[in-house]
C-alpha positions in Angstrom: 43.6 49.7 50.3 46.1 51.1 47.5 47.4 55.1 48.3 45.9 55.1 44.7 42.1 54.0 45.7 42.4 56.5 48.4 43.4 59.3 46.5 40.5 58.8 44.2 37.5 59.9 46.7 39.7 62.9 47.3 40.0 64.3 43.9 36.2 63.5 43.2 35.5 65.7 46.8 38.0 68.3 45.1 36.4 68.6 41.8 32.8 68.6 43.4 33.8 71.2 45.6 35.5 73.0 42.7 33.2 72.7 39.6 30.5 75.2 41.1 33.0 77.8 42.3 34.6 77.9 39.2 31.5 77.8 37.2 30.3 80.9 39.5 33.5 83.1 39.0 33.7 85.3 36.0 36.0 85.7 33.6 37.9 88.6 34.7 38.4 87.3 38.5 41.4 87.0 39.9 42.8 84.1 40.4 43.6 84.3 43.9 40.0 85.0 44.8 39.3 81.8 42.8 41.6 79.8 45.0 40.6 81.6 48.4 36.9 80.6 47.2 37.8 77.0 46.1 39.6 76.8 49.6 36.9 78.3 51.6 34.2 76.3 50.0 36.7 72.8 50.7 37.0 73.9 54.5 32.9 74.2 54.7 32.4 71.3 52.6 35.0 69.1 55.0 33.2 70.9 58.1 29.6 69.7 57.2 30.9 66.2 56.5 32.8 65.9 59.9 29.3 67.2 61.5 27.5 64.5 59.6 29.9 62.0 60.5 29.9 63.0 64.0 26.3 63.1 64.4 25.9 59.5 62.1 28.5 57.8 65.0 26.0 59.4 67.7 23.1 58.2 66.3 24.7 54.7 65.7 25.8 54.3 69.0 22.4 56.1 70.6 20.7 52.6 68.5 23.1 50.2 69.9 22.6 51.0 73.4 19.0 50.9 73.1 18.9 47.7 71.2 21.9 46.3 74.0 19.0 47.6 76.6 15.9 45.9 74.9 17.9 42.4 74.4 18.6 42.7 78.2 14.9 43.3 79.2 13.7 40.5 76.5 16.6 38.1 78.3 15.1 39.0 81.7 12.1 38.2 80.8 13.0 35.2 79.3 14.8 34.4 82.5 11.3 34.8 84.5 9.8 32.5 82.0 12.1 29.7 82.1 11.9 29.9 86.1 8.3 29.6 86.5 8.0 27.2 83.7 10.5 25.0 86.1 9.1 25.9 89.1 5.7 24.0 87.9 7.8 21.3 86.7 9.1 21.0 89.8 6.1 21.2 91.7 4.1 18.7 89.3 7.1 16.1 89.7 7.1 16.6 93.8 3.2 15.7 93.6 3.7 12.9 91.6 
């Protein structure tokens, strides 16, 4: 991926975190409150989305273990299957 393409997501992050703020301050603030607004509300913003992250990889991996669990029961089951359907093989080719 070009520096480009990933500098793109980061401006549209910026501006989304920027439009409200700067639609919320009035004329006559100061610009440094602006900025330390802007910032503060790009540090929450950033916070929440490693927290989503975070919890998303949990969840993903929470799914995989139980889905690597399940295909081991359904395989041991399987397993039993197989061994009793060649145990009566067995046993109807001895009687024969």
């Amino acid at each position: 991926m070009s520096r480009r393409r990933l500098r793109l997501p980061a401006a549209i992050v910026l501006l989304a975190v920027a439009a409200p703020v700067l639609a919320a301050q009035p004329d006559s603030a100061p610009a440094r409150s602006t900025v330390a607004t802007m910032r503060s509300s790009a540090r929450h913003f950033g916070e929440a989305v490693k927290q989503g992250s975070t919890q998303f990889g949990r969840r993903l991996a929470h799914g995989a273990r139980q889905a690597g669990h399940q295909f081991d029961a359904d395989m041991h089951q399987l397993g039993h299957s197989f061994h009793r359907w060649w145990d009566g093989v067995r046993s109807r080719v001895a009687q024969a």
